[in-house]
C-alpha positions as CSV (number, residue, x, y, z in Angstrom):
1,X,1.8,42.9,-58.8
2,X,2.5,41.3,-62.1
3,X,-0.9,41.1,-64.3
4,X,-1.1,37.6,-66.3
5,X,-1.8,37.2,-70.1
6,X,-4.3,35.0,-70.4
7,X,-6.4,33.3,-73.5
8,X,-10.4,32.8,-72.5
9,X,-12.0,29.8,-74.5
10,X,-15.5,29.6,-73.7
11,X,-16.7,26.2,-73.3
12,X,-20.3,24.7,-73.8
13,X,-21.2,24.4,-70.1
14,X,-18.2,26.0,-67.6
15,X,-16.8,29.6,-69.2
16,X,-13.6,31.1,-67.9
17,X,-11.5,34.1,-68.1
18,X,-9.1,36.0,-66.5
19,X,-7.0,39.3,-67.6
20,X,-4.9,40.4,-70.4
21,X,-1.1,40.3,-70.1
22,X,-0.6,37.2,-68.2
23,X,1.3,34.1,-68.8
24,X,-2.1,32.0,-68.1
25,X,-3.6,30.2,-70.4
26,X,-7.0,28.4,-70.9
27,X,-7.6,25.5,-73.1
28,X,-10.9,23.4,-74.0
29,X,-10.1,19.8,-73.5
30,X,-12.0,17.0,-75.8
31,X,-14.7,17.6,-73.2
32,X,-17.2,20.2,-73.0
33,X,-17.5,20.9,-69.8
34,X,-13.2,20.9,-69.4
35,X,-10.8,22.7,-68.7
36,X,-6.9,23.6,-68.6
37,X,-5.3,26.2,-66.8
38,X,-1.9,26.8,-68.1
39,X,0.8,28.9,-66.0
40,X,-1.4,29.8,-63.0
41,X,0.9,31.8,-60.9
42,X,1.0,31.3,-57.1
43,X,3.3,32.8,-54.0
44,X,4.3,30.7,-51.9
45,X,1.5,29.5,-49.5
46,X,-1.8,28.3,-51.1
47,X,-4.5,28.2,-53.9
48,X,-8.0,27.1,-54.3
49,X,-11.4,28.0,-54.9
50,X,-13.9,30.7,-53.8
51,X,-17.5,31.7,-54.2
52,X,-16.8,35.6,-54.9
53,X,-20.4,36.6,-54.2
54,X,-19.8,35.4,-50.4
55,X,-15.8,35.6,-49.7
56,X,-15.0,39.0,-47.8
57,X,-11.8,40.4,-49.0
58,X,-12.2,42.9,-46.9
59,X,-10.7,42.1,-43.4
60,X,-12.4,45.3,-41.8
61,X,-9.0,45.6,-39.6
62,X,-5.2,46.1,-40.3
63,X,-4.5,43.6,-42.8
64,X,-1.6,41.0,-41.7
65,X,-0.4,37.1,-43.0
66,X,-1.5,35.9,-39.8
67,X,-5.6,36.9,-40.4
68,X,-5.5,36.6,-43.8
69,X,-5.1,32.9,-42.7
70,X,-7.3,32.8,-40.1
71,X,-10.3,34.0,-42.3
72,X,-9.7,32.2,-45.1
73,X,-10.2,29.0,-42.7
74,X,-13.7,30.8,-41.5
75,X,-14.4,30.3,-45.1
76,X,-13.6,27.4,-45.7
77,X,-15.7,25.8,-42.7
78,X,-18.3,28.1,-44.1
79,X,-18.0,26.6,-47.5
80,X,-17.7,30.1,-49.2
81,X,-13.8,28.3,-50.2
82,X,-11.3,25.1,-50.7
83,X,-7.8,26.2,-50.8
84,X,-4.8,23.9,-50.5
85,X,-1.3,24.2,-49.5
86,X,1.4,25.0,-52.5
87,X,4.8,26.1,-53.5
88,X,5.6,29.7,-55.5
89,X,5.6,28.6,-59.3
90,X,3.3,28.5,-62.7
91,X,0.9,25.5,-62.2
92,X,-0.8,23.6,-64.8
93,X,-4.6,22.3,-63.8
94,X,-6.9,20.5,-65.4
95,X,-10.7,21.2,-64.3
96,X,-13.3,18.3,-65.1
97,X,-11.1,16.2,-67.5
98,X,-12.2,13.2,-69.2
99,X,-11.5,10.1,-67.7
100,X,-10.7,11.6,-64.2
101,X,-10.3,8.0,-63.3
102,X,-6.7,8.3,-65.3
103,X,-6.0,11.1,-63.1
104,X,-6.7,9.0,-59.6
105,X,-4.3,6.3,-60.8
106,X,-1.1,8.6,-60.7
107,X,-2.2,10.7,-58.1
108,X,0.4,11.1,-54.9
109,X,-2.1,12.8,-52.8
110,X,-6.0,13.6,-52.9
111,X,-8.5,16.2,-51.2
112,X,-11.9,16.5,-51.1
113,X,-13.8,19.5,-50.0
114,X,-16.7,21.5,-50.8
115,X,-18.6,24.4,-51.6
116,X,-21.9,26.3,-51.7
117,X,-22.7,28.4,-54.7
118,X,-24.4,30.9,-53.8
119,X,-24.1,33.5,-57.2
120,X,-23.4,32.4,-60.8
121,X,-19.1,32.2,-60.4
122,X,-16.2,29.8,-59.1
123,X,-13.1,31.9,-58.7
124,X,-9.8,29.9,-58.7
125,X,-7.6,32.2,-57.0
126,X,-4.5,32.6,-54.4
127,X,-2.7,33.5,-51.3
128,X,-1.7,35.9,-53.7
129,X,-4.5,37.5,-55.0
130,X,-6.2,37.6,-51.6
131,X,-2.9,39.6,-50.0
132,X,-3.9,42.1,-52.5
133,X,-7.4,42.5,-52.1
134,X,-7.1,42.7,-48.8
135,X,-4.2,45.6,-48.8
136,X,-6.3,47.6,-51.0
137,X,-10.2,46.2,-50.3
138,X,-11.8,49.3,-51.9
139,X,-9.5,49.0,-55.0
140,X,-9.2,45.4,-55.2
141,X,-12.0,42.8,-55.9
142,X,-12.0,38.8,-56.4
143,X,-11.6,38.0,-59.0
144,X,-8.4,39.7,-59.7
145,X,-7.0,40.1,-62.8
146,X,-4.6,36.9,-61.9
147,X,-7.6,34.5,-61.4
148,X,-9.5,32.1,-63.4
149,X,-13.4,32.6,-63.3
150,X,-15.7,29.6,-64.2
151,X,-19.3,30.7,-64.9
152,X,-21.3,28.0,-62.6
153,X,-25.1,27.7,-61.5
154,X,-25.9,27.5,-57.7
155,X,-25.7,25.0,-55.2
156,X,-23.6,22.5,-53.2
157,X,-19.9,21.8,-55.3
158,X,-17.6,18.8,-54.3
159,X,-14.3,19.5,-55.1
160,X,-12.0,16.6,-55.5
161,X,-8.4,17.9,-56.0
162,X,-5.5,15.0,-57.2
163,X,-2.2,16.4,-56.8
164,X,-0.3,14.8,-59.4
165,X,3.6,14.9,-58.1
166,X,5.6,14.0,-55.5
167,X,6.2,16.9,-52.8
168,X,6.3,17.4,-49.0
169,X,7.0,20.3,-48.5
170,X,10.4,20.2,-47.1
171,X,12.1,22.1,-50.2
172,X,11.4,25.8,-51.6
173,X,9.9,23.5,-54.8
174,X,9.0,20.3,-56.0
175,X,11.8,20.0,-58.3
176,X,13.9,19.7,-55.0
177,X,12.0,17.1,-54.3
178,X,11.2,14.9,-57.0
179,X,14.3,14.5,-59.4
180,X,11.4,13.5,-62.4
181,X,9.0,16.5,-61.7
182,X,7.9,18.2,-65.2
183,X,7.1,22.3,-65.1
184,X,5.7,21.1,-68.7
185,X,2.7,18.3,-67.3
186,X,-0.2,18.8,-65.6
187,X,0.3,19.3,-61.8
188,X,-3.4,18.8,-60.5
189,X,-6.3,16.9,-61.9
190,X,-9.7,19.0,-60.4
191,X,-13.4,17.2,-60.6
192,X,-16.0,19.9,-59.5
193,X,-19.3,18.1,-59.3
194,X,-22.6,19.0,-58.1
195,X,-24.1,16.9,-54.8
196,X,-27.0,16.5,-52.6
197,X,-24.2,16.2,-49.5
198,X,-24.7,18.5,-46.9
199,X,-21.1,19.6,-46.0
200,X,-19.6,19.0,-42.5
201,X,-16.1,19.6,-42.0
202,X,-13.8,21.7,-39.6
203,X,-10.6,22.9,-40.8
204,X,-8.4,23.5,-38.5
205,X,-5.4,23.9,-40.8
206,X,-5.0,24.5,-44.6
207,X,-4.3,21.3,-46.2
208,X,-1.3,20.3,-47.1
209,X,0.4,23.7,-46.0
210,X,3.5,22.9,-44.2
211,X,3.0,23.0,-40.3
212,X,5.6,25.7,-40.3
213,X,3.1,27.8,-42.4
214,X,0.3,26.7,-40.7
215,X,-1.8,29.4,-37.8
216,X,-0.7,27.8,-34.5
């Protein structure tokens, strides 16, 4: 598994940080409390967020694509994670930018989920990373070294994510897709904001992962 080289700014109110030797890269925005994430690496499938102090990455039974799916749903309708479906390619995110309102205008598509803090940590993470942990549970933690962490106090998170190009999933990337896609621009606009809302949802399926990737 390829490790990532990644630079770690410290901001005044979110800190992130990942490994050494990765093509990752963290800037600090004109905001204090924002973030980019250069060059996130993803397999084909999905990425997201997860509270590392609850997750399990350890499956407790032969590992296989087909649990590692169906648990990371139990998570996510236990609000220990968000993930959302992607292609395999570096991504470029921006966490709490300034004028997120910008961000809404251009968006094609936008999700909303949350979760509950329960530690000090947000891990942004992948399909990819998870794989891993869960092939080698007593080796492998979350974070890996390919994640982002973003130092965060408790309690109940809404994540809004905006994603910021046109893609449907039909092709292997959104290049195939959309003729005026840029590897160079930001790909997904992220608000993480604290709420009072007490979280209800049921996911049944991974959004926006194609159906043909979805757990029937």
């Amino acid at each position: 598994m390829k490790a990532l080289n990644v630079v770690v700014i410290i901001l005044l109110l979110v800190t992130a940080c990942s490994a050494v030797e990765s093509s990752t890269e963290i800037e600090q925005n004109d905001m204090p409390v924002s973030l980019i994430v250069r060059g996130f690496s993803t397999d084909w499938d999905f990425m997201g967020f997860v509270d590392p102090t609850c997750y399990e990455h350890d499956l407790k039974k032969q590992w296989t694509p087909e649990l590692l799916h169906q648990h990371t749903l139990e998570s996510m309708n236990k609000h220990e994670a968000f993930f959302w479906g992607c292609a395999e390619m570096d991504w470029n995110l921006v966490i709490n930018p300034n004028h997120f309102e910008d961000y809404e205008k251009k968006a094609s598509k936008t999700l909303t989920g949350y979760i509950h803090v329960r530690g000090n940590q947000l891990v942004l993470t992948s399909m990819s990373s998870l794989c891993y942990a869960a092939q080698y549970p007593e080796e492998v933690k979350i974070p890996t070294e390919e994640d982002v962490q973003i130092d965060i106090s408790p309690g109940i998170y809404r994540i809004t994510v905006l994603e910021l190009f046109d893609y449907d999933g039909s092709e292997q990337l959104p290049s195939d897709v959309d003729p005026d896609f840029d590897d160079q621009a930001i790909h997904y606009a992220i608000r993480i904001e604290k709420t009072d809302a007490q979280p209800s949802e049921e996911y049944t399926r991974i959004p926006l992962l194609p159906s043909c990737f979805q757990i029937q």
